[in-house]
C-alpha positions as CSV (number, residue, x, y, z in Angstrom):
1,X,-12.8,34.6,-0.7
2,X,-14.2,31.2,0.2
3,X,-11.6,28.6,1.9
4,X,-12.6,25.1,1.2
5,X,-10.3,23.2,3.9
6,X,-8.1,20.2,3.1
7,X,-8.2,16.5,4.3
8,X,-8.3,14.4,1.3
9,X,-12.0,14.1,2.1
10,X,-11.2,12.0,5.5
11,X,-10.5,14.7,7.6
12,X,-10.2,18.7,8.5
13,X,-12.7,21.8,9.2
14,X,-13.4,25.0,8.4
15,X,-12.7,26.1,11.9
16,X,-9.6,28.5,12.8
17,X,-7.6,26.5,15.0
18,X,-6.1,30.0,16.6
19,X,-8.3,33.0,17.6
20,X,-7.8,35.7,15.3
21,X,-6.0,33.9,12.6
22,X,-7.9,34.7,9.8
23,X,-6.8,38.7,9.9
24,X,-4.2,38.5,7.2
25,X,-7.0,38.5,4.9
26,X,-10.2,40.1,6.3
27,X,-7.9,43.1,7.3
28,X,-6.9,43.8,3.5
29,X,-10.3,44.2,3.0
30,X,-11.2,40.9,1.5
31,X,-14.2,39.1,3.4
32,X,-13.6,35.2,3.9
33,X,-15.9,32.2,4.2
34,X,-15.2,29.4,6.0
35,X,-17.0,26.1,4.8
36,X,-17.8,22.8,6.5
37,X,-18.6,19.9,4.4
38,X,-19.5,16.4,5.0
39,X,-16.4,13.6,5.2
40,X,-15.4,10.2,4.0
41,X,-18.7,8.1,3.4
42,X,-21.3,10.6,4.5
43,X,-19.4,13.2,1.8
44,X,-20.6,13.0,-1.2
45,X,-16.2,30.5,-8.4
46,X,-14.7,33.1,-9.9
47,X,-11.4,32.6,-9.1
48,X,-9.1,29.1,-7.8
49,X,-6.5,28.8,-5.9
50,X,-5.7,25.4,-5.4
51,X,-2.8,24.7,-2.7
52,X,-1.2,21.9,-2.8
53,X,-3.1,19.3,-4.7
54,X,-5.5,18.9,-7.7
55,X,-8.5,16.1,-8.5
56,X,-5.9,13.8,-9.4
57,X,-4.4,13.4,-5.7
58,X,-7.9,11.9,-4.8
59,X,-9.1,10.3,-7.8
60,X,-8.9,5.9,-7.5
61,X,-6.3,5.0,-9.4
62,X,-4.3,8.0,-10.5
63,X,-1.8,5.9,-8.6
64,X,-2.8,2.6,-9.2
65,X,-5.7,0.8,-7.8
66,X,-6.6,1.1,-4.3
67,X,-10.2,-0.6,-3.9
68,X,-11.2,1.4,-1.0
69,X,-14.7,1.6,-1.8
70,X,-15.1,-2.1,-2.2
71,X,-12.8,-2.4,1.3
72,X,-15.4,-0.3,2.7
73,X,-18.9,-1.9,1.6
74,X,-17.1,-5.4,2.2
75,X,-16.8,-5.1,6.3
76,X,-20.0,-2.8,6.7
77,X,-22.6,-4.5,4.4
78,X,-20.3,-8.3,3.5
79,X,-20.8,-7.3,0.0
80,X,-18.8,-9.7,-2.1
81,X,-16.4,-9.3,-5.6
82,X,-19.4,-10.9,-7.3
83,X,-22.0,-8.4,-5.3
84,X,-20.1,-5.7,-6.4
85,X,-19.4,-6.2,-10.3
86,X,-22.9,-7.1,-10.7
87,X,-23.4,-3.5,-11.0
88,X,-26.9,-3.6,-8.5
89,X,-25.9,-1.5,-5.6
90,X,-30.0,-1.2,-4.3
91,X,-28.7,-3.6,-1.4
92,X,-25.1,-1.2,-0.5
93,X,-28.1,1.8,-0.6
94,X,-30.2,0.2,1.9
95,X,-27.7,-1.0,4.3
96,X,-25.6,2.3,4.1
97,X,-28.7,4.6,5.1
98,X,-30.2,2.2,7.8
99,X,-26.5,1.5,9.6
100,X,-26.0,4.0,12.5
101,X,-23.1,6.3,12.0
102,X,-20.8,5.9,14.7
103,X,-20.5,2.1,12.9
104,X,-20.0,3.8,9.8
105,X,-16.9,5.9,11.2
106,X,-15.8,2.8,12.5
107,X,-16.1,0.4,9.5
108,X,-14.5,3.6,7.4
109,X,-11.5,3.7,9.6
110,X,-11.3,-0.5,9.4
111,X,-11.3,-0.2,5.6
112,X,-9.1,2.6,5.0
113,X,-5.9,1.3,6.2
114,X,-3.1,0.4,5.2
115,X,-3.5,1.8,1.6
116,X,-0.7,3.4,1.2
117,X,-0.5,4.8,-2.4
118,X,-4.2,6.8,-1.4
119,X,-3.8,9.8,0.8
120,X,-7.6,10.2,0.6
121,X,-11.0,9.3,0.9
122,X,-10.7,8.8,-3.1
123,X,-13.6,9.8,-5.6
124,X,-15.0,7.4,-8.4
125,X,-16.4,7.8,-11.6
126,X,-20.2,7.2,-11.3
127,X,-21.7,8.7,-14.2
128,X,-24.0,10.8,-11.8
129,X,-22.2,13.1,-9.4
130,X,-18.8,12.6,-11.3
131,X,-19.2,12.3,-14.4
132,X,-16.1,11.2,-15.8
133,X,-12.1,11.9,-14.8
134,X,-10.7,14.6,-14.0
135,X,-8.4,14.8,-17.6
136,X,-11.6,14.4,-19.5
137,X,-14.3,16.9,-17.2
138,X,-10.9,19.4,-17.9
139,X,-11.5,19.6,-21.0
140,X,-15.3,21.3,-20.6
141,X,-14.2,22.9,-17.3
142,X,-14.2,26.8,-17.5
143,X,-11.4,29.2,-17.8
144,X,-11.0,31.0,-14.2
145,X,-7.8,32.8,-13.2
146,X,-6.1,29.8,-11.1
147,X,-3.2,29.9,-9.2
148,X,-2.1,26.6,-8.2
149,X,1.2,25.3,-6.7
150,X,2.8,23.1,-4.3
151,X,5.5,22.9,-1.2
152,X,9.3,21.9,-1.3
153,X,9.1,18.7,0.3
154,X,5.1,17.7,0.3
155,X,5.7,14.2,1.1
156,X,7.6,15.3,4.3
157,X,4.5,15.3,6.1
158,X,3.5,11.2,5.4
159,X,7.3,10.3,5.6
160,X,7.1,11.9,9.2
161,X,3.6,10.4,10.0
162,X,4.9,6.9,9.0
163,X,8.2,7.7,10.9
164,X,6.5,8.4,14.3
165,X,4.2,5.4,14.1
166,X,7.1,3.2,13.7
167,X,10.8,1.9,14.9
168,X,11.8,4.2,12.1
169,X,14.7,6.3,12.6
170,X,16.7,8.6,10.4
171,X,20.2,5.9,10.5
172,X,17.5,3.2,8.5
173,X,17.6,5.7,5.7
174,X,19.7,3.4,3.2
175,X,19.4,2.5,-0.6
176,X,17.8,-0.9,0.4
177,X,15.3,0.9,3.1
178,X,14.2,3.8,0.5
179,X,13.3,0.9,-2.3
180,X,11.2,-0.5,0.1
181,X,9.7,2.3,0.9
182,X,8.8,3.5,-2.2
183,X,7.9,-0.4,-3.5
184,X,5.2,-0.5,-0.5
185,X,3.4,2.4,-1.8
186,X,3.5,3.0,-5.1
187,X,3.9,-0.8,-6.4
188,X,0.7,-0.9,-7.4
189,X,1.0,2.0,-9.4
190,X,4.6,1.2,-11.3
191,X,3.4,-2.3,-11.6
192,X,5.9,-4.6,-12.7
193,X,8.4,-2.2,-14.1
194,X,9.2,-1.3,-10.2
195,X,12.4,-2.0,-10.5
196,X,13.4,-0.3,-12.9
197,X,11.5,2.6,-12.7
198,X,13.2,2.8,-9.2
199,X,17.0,2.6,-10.4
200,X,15.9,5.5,-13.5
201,X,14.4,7.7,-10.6
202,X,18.2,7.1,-8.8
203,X,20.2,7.6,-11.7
204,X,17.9,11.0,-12.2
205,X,17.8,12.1,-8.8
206,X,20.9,11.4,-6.7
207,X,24.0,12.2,-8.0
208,X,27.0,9.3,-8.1
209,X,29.1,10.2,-5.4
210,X,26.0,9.1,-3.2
211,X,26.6,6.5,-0.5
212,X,24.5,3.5,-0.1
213,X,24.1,4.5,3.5
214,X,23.7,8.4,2.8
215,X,20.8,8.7,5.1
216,X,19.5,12.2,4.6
217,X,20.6,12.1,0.9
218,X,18.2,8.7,0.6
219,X,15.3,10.1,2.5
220,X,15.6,13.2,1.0
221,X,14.8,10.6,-1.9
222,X,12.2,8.8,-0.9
223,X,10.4,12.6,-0.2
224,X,11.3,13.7,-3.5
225,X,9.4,10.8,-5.3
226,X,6.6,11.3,-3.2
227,X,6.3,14.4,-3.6
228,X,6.4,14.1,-7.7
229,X,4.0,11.3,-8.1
230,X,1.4,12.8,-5.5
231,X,1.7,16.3,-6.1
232,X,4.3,18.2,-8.3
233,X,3.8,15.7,-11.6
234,X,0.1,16.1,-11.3
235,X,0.1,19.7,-10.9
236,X,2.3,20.1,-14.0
237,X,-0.6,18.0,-15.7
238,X,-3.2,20.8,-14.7
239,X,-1.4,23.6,-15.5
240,X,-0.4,21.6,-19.5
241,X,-4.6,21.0,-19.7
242,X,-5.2,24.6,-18.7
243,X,-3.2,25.7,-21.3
244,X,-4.8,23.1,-23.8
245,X,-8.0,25.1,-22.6
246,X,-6.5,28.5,-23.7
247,X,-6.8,29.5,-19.9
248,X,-4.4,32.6,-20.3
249,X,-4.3,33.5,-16.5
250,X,-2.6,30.5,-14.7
251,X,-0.2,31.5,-11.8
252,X,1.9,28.3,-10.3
253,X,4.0,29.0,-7.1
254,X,6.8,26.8,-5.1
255,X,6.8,27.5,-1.2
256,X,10.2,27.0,-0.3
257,X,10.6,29.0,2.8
258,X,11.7,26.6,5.9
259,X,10.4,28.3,9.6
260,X,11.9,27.5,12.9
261,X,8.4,27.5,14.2
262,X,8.8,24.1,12.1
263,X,12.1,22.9,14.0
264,X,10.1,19.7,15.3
265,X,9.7,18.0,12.4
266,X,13.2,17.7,11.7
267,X,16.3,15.7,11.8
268,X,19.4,17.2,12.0
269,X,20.2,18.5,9.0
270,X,17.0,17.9,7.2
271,X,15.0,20.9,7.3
272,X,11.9,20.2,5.1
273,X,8.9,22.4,4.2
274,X,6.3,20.0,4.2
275,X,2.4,19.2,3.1
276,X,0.2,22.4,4.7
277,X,3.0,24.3,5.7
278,X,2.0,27.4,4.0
279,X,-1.5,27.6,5.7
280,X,0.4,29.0,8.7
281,X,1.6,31.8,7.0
282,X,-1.7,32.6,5.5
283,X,-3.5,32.3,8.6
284,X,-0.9,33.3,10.9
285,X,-1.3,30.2,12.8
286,X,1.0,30.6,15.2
287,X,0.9,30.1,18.7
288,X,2.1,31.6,21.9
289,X,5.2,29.0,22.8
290,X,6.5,29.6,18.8
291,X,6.3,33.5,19.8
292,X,7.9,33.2,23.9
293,X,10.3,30.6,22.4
294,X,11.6,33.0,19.3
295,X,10.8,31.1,16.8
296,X,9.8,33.6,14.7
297,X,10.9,36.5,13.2
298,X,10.7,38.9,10.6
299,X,11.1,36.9,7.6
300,X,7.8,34.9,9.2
301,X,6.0,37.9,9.2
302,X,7.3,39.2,5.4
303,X,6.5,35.6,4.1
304,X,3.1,36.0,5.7
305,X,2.7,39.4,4.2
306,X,3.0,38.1,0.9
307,X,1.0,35.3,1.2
308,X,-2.1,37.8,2.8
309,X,-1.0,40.6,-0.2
310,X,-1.1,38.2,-3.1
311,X,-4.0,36.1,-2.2
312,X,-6.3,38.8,-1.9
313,X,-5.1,40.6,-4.6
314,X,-6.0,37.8,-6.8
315,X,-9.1,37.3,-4.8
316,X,-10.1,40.8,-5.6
317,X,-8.7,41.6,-9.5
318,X,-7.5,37.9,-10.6
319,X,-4.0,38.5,-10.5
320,X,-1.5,38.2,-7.5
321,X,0.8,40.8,-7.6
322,X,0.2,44.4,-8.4
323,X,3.3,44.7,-10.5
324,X,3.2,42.1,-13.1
325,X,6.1,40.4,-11.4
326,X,4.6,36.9,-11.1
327,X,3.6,36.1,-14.4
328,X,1.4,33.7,-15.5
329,X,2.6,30.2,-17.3
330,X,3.0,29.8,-20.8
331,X,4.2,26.5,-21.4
332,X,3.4,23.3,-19.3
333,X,6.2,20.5,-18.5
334,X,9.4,21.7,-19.8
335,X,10.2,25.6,-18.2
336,X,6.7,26.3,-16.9
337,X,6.7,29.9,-15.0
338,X,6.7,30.2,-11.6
339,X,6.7,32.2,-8.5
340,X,8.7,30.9,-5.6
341,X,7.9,32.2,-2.4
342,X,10.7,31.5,0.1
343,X,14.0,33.4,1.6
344,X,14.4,35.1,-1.4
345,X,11.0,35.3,-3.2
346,X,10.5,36.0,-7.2
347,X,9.6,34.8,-10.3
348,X,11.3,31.4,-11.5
349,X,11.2,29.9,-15.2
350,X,11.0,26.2,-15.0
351,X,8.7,25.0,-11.8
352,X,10.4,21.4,-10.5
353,X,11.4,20.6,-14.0
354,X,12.9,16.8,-13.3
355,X,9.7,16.5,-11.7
356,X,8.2,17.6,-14.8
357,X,10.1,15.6,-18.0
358,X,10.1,12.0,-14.8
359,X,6.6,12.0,-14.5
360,X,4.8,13.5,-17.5
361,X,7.2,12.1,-20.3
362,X,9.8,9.5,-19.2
363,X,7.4,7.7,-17.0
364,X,4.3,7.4,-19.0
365,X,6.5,5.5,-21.7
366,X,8.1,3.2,-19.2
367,X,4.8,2.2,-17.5
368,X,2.8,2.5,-20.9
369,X,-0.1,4.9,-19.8
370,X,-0.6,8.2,-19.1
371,X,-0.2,10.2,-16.4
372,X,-1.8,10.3,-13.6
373,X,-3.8,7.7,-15.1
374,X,-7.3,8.1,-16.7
375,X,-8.6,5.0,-16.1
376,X,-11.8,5.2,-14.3
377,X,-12.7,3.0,-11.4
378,X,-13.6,-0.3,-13.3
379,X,-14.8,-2.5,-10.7
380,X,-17.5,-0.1,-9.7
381,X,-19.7,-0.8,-12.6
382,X,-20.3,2.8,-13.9
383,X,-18.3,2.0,-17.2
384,X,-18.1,0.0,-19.6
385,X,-15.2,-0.7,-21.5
386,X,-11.6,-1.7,-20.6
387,X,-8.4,0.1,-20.4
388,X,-5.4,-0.4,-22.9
389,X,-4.0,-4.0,-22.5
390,X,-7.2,-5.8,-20.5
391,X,-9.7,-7.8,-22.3
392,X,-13.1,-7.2,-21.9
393,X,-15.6,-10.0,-20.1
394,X,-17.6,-11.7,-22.4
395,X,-20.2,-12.7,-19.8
396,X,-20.3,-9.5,-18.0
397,X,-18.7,-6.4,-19.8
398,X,-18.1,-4.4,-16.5
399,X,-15.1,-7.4,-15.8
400,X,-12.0,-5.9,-16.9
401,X,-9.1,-8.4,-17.2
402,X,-5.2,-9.0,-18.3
403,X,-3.6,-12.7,-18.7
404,X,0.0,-12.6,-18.4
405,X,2.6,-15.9,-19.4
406,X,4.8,-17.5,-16.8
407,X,7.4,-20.5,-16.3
408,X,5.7,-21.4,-12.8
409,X,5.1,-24.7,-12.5
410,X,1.4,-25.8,-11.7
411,X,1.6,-25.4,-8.5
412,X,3.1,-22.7,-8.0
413,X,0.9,-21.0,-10.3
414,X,-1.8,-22.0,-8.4
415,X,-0.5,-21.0,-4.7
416,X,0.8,-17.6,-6.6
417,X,-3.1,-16.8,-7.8
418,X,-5.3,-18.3,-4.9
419,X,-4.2,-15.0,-2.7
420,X,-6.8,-13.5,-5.6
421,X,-9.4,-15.5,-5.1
422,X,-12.1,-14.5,-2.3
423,X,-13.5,-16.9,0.2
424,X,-12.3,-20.7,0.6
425,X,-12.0,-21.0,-3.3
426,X,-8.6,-21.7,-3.2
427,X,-8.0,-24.0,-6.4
428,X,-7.0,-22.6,-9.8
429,X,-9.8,-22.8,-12.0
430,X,-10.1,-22.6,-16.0
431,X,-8.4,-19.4,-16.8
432,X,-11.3,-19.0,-19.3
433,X,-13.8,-18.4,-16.9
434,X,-11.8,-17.9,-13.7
435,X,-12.0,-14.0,-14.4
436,X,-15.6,-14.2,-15.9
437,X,-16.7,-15.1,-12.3
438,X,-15.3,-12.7,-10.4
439,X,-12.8,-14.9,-8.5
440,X,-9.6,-13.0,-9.5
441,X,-8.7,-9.6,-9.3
442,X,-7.0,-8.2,-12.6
């Protein structure tokens, strides 16, 4: 078995944090390979298990645009809009590989935040090492026993993250707070129809009886959507093209199972089982204070049991369980098969179907695209052609751009686009050629 660490391509190794963690697979006579692999701008089978994520979690764009490429070669090398949609990169080649890496770290770091709808270092379309996106390569991709699933409450983890590095605390937890949580990172993704996407996703996912200031019953919100956009939705999308493929041996899990070795990221009541939580299980990644502290017990160790026993059961015959009692899926979206492995573990018959119908069928015709979205990275010159709605640039085909009609007075107008326009050119040109030059982001 080879383990391929996570990190969203910013961060992570293939080093066992705790001595002797990796026993609940070599001793069931499976060996395992641990692999280091370059990160962020100096990165880049016969069986799959993908945990917690697929390509679509770190492809640009799957939720909206995030222009973290162009972030990064605009501090390190002061590459400009019009540098970069000339599509002649020679000049981001030659500073890149003569800059010292320590400054590359550094200008990485600058670029990457705050983008908040990216949770990693994302990949491109570039017509050479990836080809195309990962809807389309899925369609030539080979059929490999695959198990792939996700954990209760993945967004837990970033919720957390964003909680500790602010004033944040559970009481701000309202309907006003959790719109503005979810606006500032997924507006760019739901676009103009953020509002109302937000009051279908309440109406779907909070019953009426709940409060306005219902404060685990709104961040409990705000984690579900998270969790559905960056993870669930997209893994339902997998599992549909897998079938499309004819792949008859797809196994998708749920971890559910809620440890009290995980008691400190909590809020009273709120016991979530968040992004990587499973990884302790499989690697018994305990440590000493979670044992002297009873934290554990023997539901920990029967949950890690089953994660060691299936694992390398698939990892030596393709198939997790010895039994036949985790099945494989037949059906994507609506009642997909599943295995949920929690407090009382067994097969399941419709894997996080709100999640499912939101984001793979009620969504997509509210925004008016797929999703996660298949449009490549435009701006990075390795396509032409524009998506559905955006006019191609006569004067340069790689420009991509959409006009939209407002009541704004001149003026306004013109304060409302010069936060578009790079540099000191703050003056509304011709609309005709004020995309043809680059000035405006579309």
């Amino acid at each position: 078995m080879v383990w391929i660490h996570g990190g969203g391509f910013l961060r992570g190794n293939g080093q066992p944090s705790i001595p002797g963690s990796i026993r609940n697979i070599v001793n069931r006579g499976v060996v395992l390979v641990l692999i280091q692999y370059r990160l962020g701008v100096f990165g880049l089978f016969q069986q799959a298990i993908m945990e917690s994520g697929t390509a679509h979690l770190c492809f640009e764009d799957s939720l909206g645009p995030t222009y973290q490429d162009f972030r990064f070669v605009s501090r390190a090398c002061g590459f400009t809009f019009d540098m970069w949609n000339s599509g002649n990169y020679s000049m981001i080649k030659e500073c890149l590989m003569n800059m010292d890496p320590d400054h590359l770290i550094g200008y990485q770091m600058a670029a990457d935040g705050p983008v908040p709808n990216a949770l990693c270092y994302n990949m491109v379309q570039d017509n050479y090492f990836f080809p195309g996106t990962p809807r389309t390569l899925a369609k030539n991709r080979k059929n490999i026993p695959t198990i792939i699933g996700t954990n209760k409450d993945e967004w837990g983890t970033f919720e957390l993250i964003y909680i500790m590095n602010s004033p944040t605390k559970l009481t701000n937890y309202t309907r006003e707070f959790s719109e503005f949580r979810l606006t500032q990172v997924f507006s760019n993704f739901l676009g103009d129809q953020t509002q109302d996407a937000l009051r279908l996703l309440e109406n779907l996912y909070l019953g009426s009886n709940i409060t306005d200031s219902d404060n685990l019953a709104w961040l409990n919100f705000v984690v579900d959507i998270g969790t559905t956009f960056f993870w669930t939705g997209p893994v339902g999308r997998d599992v549909h093209l897998n079938l499309q493929n004819n792949n008859p041996d797809v196994y998708v899990y749920e971890f559910t199972y809620y440890s009290g070795a995980d008691s400190h990221k909590t809020f009273p009541g709120w016991t979530p089982v968040t992004h990587g939580a499973e990884t302790s299980f499989l690697f018994m990644g305990w440590g000493e204070n979670d044992l002297e502290q009873h934290k554990l017990n023997i539901s920990d160790v029967n949950i890690a049991n089953l994660f060691g026993e299936a694992w390398t059961n698939f990892a030596k015959t393709g198939k997790p369980t010895t039994d036949g009692s985790w099945k494989p899926a037949t059906s994507a979206i609506n009642n997909t098969a599943y295995y949920e492995i929690g407090w009382n573990s067994g097969a399941r018959p419709a894997y996080r179907n709100l999640d499912q119908i939101q984001y793979n069928e009620i969504l997509p015709t509210l925004l008016g695209v797929e999703t996660p979205r298949i449009k490549p990275d435009y701006n990075n010159g390795s396509l032409l052609g524009c998506p559905i709605t955006f006019f191609q640039g006569k004067v340069n085909s790689h420009h991509c751009y959409s006009i939209f009609n407002t009541s704004m007075t001149q003026p306004a107008a013109t304060s409302y686009c010069a936060q578009f326009f790079t540099g000191s050119k703050t003056a509304l040109k011709n609309i005709d050629n004020a995309f043809e030059n680059s000035e405006l982001l579309s």
